[in-house]
C-alpha positions in Angstrom: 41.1 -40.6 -29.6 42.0 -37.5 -31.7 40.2 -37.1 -34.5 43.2 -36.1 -36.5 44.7 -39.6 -35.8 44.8 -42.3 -38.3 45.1 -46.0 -37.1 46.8 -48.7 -39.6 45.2 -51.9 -38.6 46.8 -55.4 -40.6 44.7 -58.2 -39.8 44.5 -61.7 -41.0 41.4 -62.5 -43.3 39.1 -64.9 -41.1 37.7 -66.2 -44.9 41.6 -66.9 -46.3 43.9 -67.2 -43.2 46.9 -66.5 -45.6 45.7 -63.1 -46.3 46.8 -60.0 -44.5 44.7 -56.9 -45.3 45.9 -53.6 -44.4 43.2 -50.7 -43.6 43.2 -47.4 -42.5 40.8 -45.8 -39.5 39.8 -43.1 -37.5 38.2 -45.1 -34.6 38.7 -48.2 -32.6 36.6 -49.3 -29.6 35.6 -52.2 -27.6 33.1 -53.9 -29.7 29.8 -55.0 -28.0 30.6 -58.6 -29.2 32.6 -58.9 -26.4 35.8 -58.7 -24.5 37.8 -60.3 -27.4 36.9 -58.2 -30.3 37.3 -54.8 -31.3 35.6 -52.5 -33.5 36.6 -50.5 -36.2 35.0 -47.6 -38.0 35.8 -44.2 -39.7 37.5 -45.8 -42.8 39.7 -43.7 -44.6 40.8 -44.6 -48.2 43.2 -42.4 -50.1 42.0 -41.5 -53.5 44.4 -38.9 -54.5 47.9 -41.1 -55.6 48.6 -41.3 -59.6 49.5 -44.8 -58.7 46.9 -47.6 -57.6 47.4 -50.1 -54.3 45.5 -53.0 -55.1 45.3 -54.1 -51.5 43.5 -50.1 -51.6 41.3 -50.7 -54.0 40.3 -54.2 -52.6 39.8 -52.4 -49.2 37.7 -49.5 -50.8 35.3 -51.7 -52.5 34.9 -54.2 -49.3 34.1 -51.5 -46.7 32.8 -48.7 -48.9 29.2 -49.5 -47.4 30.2 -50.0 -43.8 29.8 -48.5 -40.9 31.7 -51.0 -38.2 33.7 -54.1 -39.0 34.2 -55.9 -35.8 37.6 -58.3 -35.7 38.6 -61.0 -33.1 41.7 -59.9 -31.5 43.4 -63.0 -32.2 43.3 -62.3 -35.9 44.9 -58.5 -35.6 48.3 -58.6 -36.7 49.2 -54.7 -36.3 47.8 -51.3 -35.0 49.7 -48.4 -35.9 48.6 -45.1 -34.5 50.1 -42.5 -37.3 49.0 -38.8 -38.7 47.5 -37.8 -41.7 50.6 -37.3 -43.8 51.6 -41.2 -43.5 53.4 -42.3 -47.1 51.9 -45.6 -48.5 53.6 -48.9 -49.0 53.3 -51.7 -51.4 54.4 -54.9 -50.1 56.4 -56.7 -53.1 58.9 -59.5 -53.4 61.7 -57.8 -54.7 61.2 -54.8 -52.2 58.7 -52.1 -51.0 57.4 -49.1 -53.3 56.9 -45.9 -51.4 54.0 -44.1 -52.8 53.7 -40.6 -51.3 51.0 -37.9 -51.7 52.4 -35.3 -54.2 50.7 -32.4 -52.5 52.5 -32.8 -49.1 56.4 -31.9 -48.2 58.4 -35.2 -47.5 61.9 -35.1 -45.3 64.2 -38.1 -46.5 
């Protein structure tokens, strides 16, 4: 796996099954728990938007500190392999905000 790749991995949360949580990684392996989990590692969080993501913010404090979080395949929604330049979505009920990093060039 290229280390300029970025992985966008939605899971459900195994501690509130209605929860989706939305993270963003460098790496994802086979985990040594076994054939039906998966382990990811290199977490990425983007610091640099004017605007805050609270599913972001919830991510940066919950995996500041770790190295691996391994996940059951049966609870991974998504896995999106994208590049660095990816523009971030907040989820809403009346529609998705596009939140894009200022410093990069965007096509629309």
């Amino acid at each position: 796996m290229s280390e300029a790749n970025l992985y966008v991995v939605t899971y459900r949360n195994p501690e509130k099954q209605e929860e989706n949580i939305t993270i963003r990684v460098r790496q994802i392996n086979d985990s040594e728990l076994g054939p039906t989990f998966i382990a990811l590692s290199g977490f990425v969080f983007h610091t640099s938007s004017k605007l805050l993501n609270p599913q972001d913010e919830y991510a940066k404090k919950r995996f500041q500190k770790t190295k691996k979080i391994h996940l059951s395949i049966y609870h991974i929604i998504s896995v999106e392999e994208v590049g660095d330049d990816i523009a971030l979505s907040l989820a809403s009920k009346d529609g998705d905000v596009l939140i894009f990093d200022p410093d990069k060039p965007h096509n629309f």
